[in-house]
ROPA-51366 format. One record per atom (N, C-alpha, C): x, y, z; residue in three letters. Coordinates in steps of 0.001 Angstrom, whole numbers, padded with zeros to 6 digits, always signed. Layout:
XYZAla/...
This chain:
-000555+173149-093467Unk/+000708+173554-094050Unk/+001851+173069-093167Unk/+002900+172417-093645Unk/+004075+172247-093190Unk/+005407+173230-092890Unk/+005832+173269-091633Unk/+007003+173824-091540Unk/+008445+173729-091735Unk/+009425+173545-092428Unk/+010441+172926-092469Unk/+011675+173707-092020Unk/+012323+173598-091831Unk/+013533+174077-090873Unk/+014907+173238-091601Unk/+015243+174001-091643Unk/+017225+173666-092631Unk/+017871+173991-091326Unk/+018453+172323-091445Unk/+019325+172241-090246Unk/+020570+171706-090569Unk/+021975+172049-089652Unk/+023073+171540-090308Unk/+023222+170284-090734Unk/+022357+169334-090218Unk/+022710+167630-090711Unk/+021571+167067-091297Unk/+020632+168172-092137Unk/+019664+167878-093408Unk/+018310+169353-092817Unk/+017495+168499-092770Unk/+015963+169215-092557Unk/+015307+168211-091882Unk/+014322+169381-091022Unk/+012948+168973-090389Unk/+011723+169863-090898Unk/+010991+168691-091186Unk/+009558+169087-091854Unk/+008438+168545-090803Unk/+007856+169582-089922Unk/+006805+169020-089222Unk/+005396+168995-089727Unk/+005040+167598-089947Unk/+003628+167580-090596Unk/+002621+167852-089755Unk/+002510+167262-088287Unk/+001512+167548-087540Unk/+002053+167820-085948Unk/+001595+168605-085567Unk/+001589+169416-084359Unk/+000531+169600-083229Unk/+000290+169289-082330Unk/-001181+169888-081222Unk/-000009+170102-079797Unk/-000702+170172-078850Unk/-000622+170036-077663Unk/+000696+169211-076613Unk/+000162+167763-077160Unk/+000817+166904-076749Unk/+001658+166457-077212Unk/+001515+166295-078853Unk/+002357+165998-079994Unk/+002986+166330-081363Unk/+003744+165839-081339Unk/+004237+166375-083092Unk/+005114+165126-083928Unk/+004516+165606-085094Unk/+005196+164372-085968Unk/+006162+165249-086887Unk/+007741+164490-087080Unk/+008301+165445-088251Unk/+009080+164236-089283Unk/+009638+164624-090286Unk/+010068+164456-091398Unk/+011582+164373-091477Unk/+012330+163527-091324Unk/+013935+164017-090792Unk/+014539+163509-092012Unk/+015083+164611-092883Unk/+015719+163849-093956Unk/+017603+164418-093518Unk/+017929+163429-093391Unk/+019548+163430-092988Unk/+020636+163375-093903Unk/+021834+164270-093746Unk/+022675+163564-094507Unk/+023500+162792-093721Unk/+023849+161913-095110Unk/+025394+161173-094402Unk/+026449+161512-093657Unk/+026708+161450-092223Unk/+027606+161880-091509Unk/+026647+162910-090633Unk/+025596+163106-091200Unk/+024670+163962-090013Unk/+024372+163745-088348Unk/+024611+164640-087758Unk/+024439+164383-086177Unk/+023687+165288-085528Unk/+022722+165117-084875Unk/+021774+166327-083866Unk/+022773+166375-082963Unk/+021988+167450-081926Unk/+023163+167529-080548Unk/+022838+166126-079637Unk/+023837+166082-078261Unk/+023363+165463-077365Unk/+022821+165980-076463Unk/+021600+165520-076272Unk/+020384+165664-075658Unk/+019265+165345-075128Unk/+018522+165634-073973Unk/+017370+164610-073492Unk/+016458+165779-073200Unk/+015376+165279-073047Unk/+014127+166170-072405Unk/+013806+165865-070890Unk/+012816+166293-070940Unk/+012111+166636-069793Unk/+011085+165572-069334Unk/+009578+165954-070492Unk/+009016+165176-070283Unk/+008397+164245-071521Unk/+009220+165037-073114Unk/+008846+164324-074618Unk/+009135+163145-074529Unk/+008578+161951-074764Unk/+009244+160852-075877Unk/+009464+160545-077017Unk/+010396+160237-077655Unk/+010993+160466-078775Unk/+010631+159354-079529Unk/+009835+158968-080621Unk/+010012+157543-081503Unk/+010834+157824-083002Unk/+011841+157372-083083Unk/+012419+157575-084652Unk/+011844+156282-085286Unk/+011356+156101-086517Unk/+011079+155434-087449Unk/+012007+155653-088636Unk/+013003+154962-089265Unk/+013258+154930-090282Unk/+012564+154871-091759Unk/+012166+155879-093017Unk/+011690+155118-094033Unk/+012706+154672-094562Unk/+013787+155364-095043Unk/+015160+154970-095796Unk/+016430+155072-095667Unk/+016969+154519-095602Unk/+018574+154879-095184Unk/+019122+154087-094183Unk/+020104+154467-093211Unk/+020402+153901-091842Unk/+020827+155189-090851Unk/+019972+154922-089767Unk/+020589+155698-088856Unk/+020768+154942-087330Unk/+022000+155801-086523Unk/+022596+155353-085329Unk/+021702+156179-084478Unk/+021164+155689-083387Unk/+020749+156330-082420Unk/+021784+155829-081562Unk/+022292+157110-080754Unk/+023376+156547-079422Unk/+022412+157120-077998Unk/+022692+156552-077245Unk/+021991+157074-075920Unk/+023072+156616-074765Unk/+022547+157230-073751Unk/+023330+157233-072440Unk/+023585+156171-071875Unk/+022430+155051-072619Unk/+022410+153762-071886Unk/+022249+152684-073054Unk/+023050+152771-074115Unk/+023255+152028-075129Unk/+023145+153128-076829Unk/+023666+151805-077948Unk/+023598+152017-079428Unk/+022452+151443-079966Unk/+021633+151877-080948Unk/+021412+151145-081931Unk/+021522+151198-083242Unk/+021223+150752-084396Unk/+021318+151249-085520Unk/+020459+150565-086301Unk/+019357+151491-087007Unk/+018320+151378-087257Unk/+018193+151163-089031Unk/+017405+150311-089435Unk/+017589+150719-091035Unk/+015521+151006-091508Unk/+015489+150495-092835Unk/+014290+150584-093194Unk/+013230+150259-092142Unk/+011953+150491-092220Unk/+010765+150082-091258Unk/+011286+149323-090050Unk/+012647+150259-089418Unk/+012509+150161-087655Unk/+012146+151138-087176Unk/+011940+151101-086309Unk/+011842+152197-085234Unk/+012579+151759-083510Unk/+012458+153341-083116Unk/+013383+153134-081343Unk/+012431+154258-080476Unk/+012505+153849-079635Unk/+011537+154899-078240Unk/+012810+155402-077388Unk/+012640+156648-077504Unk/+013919+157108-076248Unk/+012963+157900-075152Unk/+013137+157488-073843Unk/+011943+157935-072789Unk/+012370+159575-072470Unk/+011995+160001-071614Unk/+012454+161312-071172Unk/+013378+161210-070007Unk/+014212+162303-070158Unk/+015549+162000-069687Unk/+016654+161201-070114Unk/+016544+160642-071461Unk/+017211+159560-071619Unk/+018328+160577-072198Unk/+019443+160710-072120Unk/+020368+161275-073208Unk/+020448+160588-074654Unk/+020400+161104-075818Unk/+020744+160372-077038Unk/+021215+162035-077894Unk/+021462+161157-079236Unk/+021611+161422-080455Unk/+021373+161008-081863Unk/+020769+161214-083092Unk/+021042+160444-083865Unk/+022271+160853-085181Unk/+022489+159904-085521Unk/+023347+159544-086700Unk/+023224+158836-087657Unk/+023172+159978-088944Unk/+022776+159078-090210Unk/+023960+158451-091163Unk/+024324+157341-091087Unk/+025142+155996-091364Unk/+025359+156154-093135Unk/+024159+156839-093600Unk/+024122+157003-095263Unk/+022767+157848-095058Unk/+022936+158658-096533Unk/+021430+159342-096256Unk/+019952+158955-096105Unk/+019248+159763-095316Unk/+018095+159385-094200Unk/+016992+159744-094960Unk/+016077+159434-094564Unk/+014602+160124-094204Unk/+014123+158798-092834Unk/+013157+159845-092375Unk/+013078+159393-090774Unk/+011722+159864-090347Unk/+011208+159453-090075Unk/+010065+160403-088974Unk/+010315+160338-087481Unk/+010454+161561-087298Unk/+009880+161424-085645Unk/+008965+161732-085334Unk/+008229+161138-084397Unk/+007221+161155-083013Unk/+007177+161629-081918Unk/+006873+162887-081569Unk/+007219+163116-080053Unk/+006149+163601-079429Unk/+005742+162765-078301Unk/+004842+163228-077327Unk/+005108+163018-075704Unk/+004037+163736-075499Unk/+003532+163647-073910Unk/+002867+162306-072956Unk/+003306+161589-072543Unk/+002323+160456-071932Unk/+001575+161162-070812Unk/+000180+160589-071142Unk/-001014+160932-070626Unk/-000487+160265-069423Unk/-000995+161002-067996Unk/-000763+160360-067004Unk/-002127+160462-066240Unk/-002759+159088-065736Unk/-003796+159931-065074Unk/-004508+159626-063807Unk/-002500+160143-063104Unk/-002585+160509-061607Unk/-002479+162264-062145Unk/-002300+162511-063266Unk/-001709+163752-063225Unk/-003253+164916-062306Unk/-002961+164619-061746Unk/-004736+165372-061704Unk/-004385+165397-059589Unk/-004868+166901-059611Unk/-004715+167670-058119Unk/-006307+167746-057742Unk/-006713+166795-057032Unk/-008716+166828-056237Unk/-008391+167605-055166Unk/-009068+168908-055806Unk/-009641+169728-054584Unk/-010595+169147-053685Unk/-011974+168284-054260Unk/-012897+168028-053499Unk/-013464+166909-054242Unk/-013735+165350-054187Unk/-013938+164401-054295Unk/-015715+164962-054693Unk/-015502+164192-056499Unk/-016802+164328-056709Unk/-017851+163187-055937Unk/-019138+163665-056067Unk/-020211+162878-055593Unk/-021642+163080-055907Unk/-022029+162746-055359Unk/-023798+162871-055461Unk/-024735+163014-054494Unk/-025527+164248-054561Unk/-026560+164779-053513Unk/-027447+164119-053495Unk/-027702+163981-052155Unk/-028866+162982-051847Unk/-029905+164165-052411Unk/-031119+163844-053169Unk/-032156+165018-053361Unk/-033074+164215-052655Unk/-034213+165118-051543Unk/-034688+165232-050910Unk/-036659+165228-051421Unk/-037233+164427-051577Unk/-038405+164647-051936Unk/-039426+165412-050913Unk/-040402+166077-051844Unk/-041641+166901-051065Unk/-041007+167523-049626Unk/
């Protein structure tokens, strides 16, 4: 089941959700704007299906139409802006890191000892 959320510059419909990730549904209106904002540790992918939207960020514009998409890393400041009305998916996850990991004690293997 999907969740959708009425937001001032259209709706978000999240289709899939776990752990690491979530996919949603961004249907925008014209003149629509999220806040400005960055995360922590999400990355953000917008995909356009229809419409045009502006992504602005801290460290450039773009403006996106049918079957593009943009990666905004974590920490990045952005926003988007829909240019005419949207639908959009976003992507947001966690990158697997895998230093992420604290060794108490370096696995190994016991010598076993016969008779």
């Amino acid at each position: 089941m999907s969740d959708c959320w009425p937001k001032v510059w259209g709706t978000n419909t999240e289709i899939y959700q776990n752990d690491l990730s979530s996919i949603n549904i961004l249907r925008v209106k014209k003149g629509g704007n999220c806040s400005w904002h960055s995360h922590k540790f999400k990355y953000n992918i917008f995909f356009v299906v229809s419409g045009k939207l502006e992504i602005q960020t801290d460290i450039g514009n773009s403006v996106l139409v049918e079957d593009q998409n943009f990666m905004i890393s974590p920490g990045t400041k952005h926003l988007f802006r829909a240019l005419e009305d949207t639908v959009a998916m976003e992507i947001m996850f966690v990158k697997y890191d895998h230093q992420d990991i604290n060794r108490e004690k370096v696995g190994f293997i016991e010598e076993v000892k016969n008779g």
